[in-house]
C-alpha positions in Angstrom: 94.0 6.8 177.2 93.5 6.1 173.5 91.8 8.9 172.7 94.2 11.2 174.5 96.8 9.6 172.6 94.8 10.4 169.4 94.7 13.9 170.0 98.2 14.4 171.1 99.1 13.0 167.8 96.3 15.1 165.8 98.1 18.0 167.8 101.4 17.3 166.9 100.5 16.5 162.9 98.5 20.0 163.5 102.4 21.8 164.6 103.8 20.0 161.8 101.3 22.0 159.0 101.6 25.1 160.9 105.8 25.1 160.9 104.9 24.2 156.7 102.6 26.5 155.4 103.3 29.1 157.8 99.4 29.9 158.9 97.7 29.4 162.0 95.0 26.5 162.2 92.1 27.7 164.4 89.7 24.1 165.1 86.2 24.8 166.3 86.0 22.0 169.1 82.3 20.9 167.8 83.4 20.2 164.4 85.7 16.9 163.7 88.8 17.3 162.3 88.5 15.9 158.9 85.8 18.7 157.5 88.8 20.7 156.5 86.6 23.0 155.0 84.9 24.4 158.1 88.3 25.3 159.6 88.7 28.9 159.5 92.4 29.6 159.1 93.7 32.8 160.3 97.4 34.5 158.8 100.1 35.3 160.7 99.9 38.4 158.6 97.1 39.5 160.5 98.0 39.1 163.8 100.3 42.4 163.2 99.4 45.6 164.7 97.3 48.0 163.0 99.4 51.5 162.7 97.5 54.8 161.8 96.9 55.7 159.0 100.1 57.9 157.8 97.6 60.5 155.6 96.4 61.6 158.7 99.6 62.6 160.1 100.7 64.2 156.9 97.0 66.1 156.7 98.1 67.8 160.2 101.2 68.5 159.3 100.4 70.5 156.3 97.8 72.0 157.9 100.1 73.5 160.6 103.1 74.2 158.9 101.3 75.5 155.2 98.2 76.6 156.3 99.1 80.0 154.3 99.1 78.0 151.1 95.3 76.9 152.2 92.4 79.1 150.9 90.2 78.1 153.7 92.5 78.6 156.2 93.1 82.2 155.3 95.5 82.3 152.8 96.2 82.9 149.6 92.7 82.2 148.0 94.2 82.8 144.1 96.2 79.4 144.6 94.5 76.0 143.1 95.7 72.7 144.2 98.2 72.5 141.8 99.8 75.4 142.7 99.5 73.9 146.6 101.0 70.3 145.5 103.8 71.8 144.0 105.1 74.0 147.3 104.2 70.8 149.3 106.3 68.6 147.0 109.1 71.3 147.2 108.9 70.7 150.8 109.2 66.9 150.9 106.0 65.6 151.4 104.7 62.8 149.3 101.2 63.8 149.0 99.0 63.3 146.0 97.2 65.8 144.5 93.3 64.3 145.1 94.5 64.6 148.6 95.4 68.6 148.3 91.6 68.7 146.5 89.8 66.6 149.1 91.1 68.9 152.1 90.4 72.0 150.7 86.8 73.2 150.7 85.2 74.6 148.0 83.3 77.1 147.9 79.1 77.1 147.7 77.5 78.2 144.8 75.0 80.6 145.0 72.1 79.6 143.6 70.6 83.1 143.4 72.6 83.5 140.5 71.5 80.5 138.3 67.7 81.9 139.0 68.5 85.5 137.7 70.4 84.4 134.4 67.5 82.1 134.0 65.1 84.7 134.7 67.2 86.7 132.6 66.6 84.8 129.4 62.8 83.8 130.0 62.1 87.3 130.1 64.1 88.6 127.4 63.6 85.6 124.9 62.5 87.4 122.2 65.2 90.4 121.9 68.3 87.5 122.3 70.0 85.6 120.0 73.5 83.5 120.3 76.9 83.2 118.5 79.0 80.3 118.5 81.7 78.1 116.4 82.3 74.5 116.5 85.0 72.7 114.0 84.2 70.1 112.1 87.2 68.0 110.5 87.1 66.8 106.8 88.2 63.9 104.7 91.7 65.0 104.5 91.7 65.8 108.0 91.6 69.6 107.4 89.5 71.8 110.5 87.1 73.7 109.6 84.9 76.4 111.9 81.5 76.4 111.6 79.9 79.8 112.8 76.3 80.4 113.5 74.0 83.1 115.1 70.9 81.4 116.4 67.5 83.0 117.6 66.3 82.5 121.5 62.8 83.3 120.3 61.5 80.4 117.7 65.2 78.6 117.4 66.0 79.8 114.3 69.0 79.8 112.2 69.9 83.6 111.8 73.5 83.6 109.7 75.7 80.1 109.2 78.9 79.8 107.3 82.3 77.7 107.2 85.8 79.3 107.3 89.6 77.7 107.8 90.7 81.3 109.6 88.1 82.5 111.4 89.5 85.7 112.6 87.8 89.2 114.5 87.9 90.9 111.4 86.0 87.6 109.4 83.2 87.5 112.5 82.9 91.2 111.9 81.6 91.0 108.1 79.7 87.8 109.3 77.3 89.9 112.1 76.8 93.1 109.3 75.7 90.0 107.1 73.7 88.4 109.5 71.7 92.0 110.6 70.8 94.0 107.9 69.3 97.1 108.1 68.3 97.6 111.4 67.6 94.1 112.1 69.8 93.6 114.8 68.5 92.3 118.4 68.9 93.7 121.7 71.0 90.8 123.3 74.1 88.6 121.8 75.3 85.9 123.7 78.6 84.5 123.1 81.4 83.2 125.0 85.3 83.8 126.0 86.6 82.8 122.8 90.2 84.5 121.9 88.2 85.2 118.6 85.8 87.6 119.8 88.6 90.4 119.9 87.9 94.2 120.2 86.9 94.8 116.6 84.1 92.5 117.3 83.0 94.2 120.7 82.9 97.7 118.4 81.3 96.0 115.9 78.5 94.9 118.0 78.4 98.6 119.4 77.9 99.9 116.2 75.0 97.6 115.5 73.2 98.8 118.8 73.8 95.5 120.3 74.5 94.7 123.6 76.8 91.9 123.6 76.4 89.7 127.0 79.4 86.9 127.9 78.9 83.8 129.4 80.8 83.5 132.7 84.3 80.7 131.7 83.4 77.1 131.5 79.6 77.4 131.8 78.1 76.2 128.3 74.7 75.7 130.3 74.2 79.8 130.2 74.4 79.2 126.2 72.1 76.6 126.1 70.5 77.1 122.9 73.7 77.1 120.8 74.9 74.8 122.6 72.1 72.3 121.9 71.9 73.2 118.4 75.6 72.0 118.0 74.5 68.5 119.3 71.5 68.0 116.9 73.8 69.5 114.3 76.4 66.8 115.0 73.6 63.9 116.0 71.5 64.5 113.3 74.2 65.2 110.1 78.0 65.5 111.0 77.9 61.8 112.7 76.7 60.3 109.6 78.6 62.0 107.1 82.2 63.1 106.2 83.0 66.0 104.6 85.1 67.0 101.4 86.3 70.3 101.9 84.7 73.1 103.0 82.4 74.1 100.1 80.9 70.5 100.5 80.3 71.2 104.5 78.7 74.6 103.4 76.2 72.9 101.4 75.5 69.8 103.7 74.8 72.7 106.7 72.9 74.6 103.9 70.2 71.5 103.2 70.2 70.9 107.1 69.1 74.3 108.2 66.6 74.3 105.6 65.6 70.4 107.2 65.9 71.9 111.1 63.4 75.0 110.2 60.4 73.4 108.0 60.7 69.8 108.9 62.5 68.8 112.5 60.0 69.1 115.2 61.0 70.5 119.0 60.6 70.0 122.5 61.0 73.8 123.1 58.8 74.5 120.8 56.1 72.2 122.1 56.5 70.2 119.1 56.5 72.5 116.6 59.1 73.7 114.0 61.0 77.2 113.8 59.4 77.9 111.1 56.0 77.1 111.9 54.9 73.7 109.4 51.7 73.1 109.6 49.6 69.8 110.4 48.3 67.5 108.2 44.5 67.5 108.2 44.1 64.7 105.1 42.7 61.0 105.8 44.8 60.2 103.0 48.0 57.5 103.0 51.1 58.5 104.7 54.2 59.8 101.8 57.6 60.2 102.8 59.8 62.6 101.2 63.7 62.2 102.0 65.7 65.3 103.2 69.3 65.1 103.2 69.7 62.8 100.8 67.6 60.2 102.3 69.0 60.9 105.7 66.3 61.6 107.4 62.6 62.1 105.9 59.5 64.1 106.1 56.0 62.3 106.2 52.8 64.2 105.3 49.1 62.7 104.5 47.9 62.7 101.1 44.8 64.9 99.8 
């Protein structure tokens, strides 16, 4: 009787806390009632219903009602997903973009392709060499283009120089500078930069060069200018700020002179462009400073 009484009362103080806080008390009968903390209390909240998920209901529907919008349902295959968010918000449905990008497939890349550019430049290493700009701001926040013409076959530094226009008709006096007399290679590489207008594609004819272009967004099919650039920037154009463009001439100058005789490579198998040659002295270790202390050379003494 007493202990009936007991838990009729524990009952009734349990209704009391439930009608309070508005949650559900769930008791396991082995436990006693005052280790609070092995109660497990379950929300009202989560009693509810689960409903489907709406996405998939709005996936179907534009599916069946805009599948000539889809690429890979057989439509239109020109239009990108912005182009396909845009009808469907016309329409009235409120789907995200990243939704329009996860349903459609993309398409497989070939891989056939990769192997012949890369067979490509393995096997015509020594006839290509590779234009390119990158801007480089100065102190007074002025952007300057740095253009370069780089050798596939030891990494060399063919032509560099610094301009605030660079224009077809600049590029064009840049390439007969950069090839004199007949010195011209079979291949240039360079990419679908606005700059490289029709007078350059003549120029390069004239020259007896056959000028190749990268496919759009693929930098990896100009790798070697491309790399360039980063040691360019890792090595000088991080560290230093430059005055105007005379001043970035000069620091790009002493730094091609530093990346040919000094700066060893990984393409190269640790050698330099320009072939330096190893120390066979016992003597003590000197260190010669190159770019102003920048970065230095070390060599044995005699």
């Amino acid at each position: 009787m007493i202990g009936s009484a007991i838990s009729r009362k524990r009952a009734a103080s349990f209704g009391e806390m439930e009608n309070t806080l508005g949650f559900s008390l769930l008791v396991l009968p082995t436990l006693p009632c005052h280790a609070l903390q092995r109660m497990t209390i379950i929300s009202k909240s989560s009693r509810k219903r689960c409903t489907r998920n709406p996405h998939r209901s709005v996936e179907k529907e534009c599916r069946r009602k805009f599948g000539s919008y889809l690429p890979d349902d057989g439509g239109e295959p020109h239009l990108g997903r912005s182009r396909i968010h845009g009808e469907l918000l016309m329409l009235g449905f409120d789907v995200s973009e990243r939704s329009i990008s996860r349903w459609m497939k993309r398409a497989p890349r070939d891989p056939e392709l990769a192997r012949r550019w890369l067979a490509f430049l393995r096997n015509h290493r020594e006839a290509i060499a590779a234009m390119d700009f990158f801007t480089v701001p100065t102190v007074t926040f002025q952007l300057l283009y740095c253009f370069f013409i780089i050798s596939h076959d030891r990494r060399q530094i063919l032509h560099l120089n610094v301009t605030c226009h660079p224009t077809s008709t600049w590029i064009v006096q840049q390439l007969r500078e950069a090839f004199p007399y007949e010195s011209a290679p079979r291949f240039l590489l360079f990419d679908h930069d606005q700059k490289y207008g029709s007078e350059v594609l003549a120029a390069l004819r004239s020259l007896q060069i056959a000028g190749v272009q990268t496919s759009i967004r693929s930098p990896w099919q100009n790798g070697v200018a491309e790399h360039w650039v980063e040691s360019c920037r890792r090595d000088l154009l991080d560290h230093i700020i430059a005055g105007n463009q005379r001043h970035l001439k000069r620091l790009l100058t002493d730094y091609i002179r530093y990346y040919h005789d000094d700066r060893t490579h990984l393409g190269l198998r640790k050698q330099t462009p320009g072939g330096r040659v190893r120390s066979v002295g016992r003597g003590r270790i000197l260190s010669f400073p190159r770019l102003g202390g920048l970065h230095h050379r070390c060599e044995r003494a005699a």
